[in-house]
KOLFITOR-585673 format. One line per 10 residues: number of its first residue (from 1); their letters; for each residue x, y, z of N, C-alpha, C, O, CB. Coordinates in Angstrom, 1 decimal. Each point is the difference from the previous one (the first is absolute). Glycine has a CB too. Layout:
BEGIN
NUM> a> X/Y/Z/X/Y/Z/X/Y/Z/X/Y/Z/X/Y/Z | ...;
This chain:
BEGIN
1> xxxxxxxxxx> -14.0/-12.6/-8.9/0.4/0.2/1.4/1.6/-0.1/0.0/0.6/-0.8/-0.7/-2.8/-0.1/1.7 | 2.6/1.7/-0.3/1.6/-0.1/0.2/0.4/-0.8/0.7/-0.9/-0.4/0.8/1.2/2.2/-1.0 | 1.1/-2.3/0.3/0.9/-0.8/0.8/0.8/0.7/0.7/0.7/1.0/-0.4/-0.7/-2.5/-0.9 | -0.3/0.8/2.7/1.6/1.1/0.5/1.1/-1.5/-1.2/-0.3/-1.1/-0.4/-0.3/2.6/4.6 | 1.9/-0.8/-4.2/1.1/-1.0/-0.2/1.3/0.0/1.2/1.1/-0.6/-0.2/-1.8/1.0/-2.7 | 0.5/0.2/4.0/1.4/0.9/1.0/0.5/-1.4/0.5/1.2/0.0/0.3/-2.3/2.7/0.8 | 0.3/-4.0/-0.9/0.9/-1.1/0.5/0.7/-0.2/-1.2/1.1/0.3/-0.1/-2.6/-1.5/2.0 | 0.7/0.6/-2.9/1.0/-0.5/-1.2/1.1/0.5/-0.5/1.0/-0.6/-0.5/-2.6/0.0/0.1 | 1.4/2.1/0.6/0.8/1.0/-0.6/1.3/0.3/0.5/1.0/0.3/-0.7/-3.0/0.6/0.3 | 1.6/-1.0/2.0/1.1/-0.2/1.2/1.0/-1.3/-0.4/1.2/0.3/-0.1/-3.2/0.5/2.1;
11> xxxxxxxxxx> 1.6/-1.8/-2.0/0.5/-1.3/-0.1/0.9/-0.1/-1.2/1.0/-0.7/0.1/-3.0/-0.2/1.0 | 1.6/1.4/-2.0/0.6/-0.1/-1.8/0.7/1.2/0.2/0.9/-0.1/-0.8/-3.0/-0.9/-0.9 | 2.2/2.0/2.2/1.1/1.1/-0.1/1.1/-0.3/0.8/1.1/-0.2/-0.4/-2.6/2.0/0.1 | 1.0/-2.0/2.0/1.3/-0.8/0.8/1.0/-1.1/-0.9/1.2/0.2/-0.2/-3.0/-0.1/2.4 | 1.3/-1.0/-2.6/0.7/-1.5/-0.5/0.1/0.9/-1.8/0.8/-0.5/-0.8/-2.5/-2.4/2.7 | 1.4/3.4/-2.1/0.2/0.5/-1.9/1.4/1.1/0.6/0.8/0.2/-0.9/-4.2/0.1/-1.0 | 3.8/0.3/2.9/1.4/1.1/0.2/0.8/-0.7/1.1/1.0/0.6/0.2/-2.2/1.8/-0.6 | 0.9/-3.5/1.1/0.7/-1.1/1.3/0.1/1.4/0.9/1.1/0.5/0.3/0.8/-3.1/-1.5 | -3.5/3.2/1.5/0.4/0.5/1.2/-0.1/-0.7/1.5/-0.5/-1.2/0.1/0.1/3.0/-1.7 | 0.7/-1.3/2.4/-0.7/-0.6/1.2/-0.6/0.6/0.6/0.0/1.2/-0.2/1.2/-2.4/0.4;
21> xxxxxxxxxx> -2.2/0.6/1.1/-1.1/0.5/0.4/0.3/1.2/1.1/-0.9/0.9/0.1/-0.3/-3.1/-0.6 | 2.4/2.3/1.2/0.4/0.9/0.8/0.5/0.9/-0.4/-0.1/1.1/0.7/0.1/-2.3/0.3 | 1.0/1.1/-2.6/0.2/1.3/-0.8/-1.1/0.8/0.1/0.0/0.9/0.8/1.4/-2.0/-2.4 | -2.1/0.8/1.0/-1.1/0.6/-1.1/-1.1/0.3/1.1/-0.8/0.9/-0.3/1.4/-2.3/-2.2 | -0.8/0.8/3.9/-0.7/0.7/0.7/1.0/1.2/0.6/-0.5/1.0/0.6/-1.2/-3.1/-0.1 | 3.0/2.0/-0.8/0.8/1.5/1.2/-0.6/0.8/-1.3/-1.0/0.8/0.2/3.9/-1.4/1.5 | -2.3/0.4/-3.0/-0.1/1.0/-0.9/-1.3/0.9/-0.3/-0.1/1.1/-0.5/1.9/-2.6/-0.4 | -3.1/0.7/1.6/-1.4/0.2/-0.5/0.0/1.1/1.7/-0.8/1.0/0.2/-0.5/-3.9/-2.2 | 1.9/2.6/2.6/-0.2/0.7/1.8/-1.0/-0.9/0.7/-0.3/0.6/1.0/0.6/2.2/-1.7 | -0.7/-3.5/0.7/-0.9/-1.4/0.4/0.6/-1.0/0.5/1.1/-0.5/-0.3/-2.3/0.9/-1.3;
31> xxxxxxxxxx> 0.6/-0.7/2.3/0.4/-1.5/1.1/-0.4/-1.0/-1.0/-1.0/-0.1/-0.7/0.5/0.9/3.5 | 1.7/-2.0/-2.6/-0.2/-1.2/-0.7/-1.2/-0.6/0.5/-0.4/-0.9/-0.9/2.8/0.6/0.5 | -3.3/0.3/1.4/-1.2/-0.4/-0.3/-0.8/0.6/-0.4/-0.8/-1.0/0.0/1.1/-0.2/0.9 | -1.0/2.3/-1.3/-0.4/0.7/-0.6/0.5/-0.9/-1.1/-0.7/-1.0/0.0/0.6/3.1/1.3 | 0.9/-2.1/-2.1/0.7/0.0/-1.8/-0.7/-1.8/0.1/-0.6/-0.6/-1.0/4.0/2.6/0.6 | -3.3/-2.6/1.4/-0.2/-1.7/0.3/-1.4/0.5/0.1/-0.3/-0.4/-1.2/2.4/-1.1/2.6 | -2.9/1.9/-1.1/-1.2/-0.1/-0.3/-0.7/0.7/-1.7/-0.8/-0.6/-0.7/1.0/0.5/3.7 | 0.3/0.8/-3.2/-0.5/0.2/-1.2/0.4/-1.4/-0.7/-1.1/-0.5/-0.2/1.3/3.3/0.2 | 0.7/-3.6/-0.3/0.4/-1.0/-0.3/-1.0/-1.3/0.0/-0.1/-0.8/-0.8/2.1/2.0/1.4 | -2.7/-1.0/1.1/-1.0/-1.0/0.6/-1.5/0.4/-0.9/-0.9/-0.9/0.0/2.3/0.8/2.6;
41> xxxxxxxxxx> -1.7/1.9/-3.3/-0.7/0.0/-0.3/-1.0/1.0/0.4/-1.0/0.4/-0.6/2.0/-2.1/0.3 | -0.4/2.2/1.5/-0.5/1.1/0.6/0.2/1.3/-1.0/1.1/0.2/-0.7/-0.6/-1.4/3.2 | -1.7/2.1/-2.4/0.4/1.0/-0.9/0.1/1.0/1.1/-0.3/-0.2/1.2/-0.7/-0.5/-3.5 | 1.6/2.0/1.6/0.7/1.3/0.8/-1.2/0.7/0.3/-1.1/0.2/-0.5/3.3/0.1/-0.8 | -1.7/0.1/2.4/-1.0/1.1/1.1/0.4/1.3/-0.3/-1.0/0.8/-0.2/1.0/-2.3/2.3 | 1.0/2.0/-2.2/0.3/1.1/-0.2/1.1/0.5/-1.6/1.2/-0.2/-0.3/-1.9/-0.1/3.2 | -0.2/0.9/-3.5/1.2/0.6/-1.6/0.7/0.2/0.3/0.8/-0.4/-0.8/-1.4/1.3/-0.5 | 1.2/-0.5/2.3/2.0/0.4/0.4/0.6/-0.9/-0.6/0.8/0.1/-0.9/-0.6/0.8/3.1 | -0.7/-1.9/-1.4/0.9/-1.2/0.5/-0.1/-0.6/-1.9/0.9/-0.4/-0.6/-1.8/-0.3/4.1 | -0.2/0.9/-3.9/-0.1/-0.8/-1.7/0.8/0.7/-0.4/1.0/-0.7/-0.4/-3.1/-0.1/-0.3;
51> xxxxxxxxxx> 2.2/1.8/0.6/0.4/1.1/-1.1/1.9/-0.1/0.7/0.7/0.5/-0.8/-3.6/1.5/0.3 | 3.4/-2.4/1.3/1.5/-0.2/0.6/0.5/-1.1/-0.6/1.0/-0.1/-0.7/-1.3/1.1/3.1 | -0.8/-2.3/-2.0/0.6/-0.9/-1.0/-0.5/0.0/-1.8/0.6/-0.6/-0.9/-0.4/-0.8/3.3 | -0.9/1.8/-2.5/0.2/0.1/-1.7/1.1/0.6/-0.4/0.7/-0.6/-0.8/-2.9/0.8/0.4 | 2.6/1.2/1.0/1.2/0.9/-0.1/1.2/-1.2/0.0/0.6/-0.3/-1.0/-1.8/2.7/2.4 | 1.6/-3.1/-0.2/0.8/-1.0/0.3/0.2/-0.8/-1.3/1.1/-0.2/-0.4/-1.7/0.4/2.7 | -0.4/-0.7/-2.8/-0.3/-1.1/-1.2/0.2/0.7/-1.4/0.0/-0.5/-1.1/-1.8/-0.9/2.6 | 1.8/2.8/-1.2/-0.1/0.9/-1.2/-1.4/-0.7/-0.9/0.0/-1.0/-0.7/3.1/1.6/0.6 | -3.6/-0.2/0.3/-1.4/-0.6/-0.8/-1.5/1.3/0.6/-0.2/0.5/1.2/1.4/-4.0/-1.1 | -1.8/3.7/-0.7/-1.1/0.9/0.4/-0.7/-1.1/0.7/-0.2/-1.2/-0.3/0.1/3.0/-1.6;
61> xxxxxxxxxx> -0.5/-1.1/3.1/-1.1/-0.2/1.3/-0.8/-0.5/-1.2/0.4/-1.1/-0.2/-0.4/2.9/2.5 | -1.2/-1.3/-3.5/-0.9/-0.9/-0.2/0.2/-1.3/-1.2/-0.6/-0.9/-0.4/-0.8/2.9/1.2 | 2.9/-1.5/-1.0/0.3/-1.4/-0.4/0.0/-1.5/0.7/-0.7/-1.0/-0.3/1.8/2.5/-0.7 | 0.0/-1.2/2.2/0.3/-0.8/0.7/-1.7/-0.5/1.0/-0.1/-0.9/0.8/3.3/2.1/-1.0 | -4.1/-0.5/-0.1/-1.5/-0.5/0.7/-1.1/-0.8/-1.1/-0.6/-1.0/0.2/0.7/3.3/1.5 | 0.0/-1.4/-2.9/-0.9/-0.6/-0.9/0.3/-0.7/-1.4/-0.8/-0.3/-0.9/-0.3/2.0/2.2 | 2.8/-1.9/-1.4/0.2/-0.6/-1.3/0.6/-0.9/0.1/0.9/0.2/0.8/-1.1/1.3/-1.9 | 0.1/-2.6/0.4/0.8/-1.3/-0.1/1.3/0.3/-0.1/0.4/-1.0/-0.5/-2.1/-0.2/-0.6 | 2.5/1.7/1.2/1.8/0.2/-0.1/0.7/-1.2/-0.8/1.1/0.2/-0.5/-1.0/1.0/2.9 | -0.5/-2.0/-2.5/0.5/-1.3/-0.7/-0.5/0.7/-1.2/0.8/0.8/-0.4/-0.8/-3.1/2.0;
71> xxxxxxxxxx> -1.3/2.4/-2.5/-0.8/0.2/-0.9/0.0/1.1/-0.3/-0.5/0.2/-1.1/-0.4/-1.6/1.5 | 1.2/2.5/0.3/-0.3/1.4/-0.7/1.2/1.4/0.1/0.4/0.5/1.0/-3.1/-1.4/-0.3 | 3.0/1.2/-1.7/1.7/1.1/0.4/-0.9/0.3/1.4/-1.1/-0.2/0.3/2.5/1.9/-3.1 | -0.1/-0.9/3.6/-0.2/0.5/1.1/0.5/2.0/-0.3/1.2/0.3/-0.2/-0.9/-3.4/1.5 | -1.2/3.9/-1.2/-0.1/1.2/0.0/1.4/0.4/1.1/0.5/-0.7/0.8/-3.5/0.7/-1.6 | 3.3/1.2/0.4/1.0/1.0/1.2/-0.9/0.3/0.5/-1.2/0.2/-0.4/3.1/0.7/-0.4 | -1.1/-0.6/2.3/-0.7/0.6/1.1/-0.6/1.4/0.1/0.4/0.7/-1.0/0.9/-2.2/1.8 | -2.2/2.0/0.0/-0.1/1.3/-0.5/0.8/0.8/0.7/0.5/-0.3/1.1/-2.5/0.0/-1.8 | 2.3/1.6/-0.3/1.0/1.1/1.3/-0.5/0.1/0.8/0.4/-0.4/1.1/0.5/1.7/-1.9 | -1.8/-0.7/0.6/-0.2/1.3/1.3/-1.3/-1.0/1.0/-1.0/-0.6/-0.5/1.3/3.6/-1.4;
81> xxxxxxxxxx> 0.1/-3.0/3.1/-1.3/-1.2/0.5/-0.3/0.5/1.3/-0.6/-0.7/0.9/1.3/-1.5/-2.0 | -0.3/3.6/1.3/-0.3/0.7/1.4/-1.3/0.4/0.2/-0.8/0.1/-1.0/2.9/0.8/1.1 | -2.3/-0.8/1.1/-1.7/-0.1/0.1/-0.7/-1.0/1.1/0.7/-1.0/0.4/-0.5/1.4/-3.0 | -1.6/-0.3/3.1/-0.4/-0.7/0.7/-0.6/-1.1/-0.9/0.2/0.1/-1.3/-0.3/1.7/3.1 | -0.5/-2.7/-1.4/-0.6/-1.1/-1.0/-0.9/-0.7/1.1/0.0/0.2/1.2/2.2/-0.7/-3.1 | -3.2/-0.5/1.2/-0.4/-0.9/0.9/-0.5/-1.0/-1.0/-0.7/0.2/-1.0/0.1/1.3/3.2 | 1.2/-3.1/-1.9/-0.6/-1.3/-1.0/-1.0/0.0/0.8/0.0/0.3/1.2/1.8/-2.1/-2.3 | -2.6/1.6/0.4/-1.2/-1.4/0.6/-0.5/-0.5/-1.3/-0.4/0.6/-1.0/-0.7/0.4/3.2 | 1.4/-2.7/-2.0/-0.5/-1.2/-0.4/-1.2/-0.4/0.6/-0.1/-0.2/1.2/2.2/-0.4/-1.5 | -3.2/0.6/-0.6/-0.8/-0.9/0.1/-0.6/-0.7/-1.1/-0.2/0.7/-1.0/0.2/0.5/2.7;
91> xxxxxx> -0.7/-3.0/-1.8/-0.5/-0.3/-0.7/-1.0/0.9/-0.6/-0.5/0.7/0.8/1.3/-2.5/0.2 | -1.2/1.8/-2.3/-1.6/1.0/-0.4/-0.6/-1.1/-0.5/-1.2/0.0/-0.1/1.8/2.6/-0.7 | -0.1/-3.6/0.4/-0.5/-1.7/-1.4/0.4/-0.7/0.6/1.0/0.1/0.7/-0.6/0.2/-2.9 | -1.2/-1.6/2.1/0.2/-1.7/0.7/0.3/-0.4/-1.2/-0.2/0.8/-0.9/-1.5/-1.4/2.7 | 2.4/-0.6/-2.2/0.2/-0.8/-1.0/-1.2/-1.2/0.1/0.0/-1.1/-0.6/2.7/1.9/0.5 | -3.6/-0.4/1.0/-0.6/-1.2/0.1/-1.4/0.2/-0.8/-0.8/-0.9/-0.1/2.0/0.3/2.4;
């Protein structure tokens, strides 16, 4: 089963470049709570908004969702990313 990693990932990229939280939400086009909630844990409602801040962070959207960033290189972004899209997250496995 996968992990999301987007809080940890968030947390360790801000404090690993001393950005701050209001930079990096103008640069992503996102309101600092928005960027404060991904932080809290909340995951993204809409790919725009992922795919603006990965761009921002320079790091690929399924990096910055599904890989440790501390532990694993981090891929380039992709070019071309025009297009409609739609995430949906859902559990399919319990760990229980």
């Amino acid at each position: 089963m996968s992990s999301i990693y987007l809080k940890k990932n968030l947390e360790w990229l801000i404090n690993e470049n001393g950005r701050s939280m209001s930079l990096l939400a103008s640069k992503a086009n996102m309101k600092k709570s928005t960027l404060h909630g991904y932080l809290n844990g909340v995951l993204p409602r809409a790919l725009p908004g992922l795919m603006e801040l990965a761009k921002a962070l320079h790091v690929a959207p399924q990096d910055l969702l599904f890989k440790d960033l501390q532990e694993e290189p981090i891929s380039s972004p992709p070019k071309n990313i025009e297009g409609r899209y739609e995430l949906v997250l859902r559990r399919i496995e319990s760990e229980e």
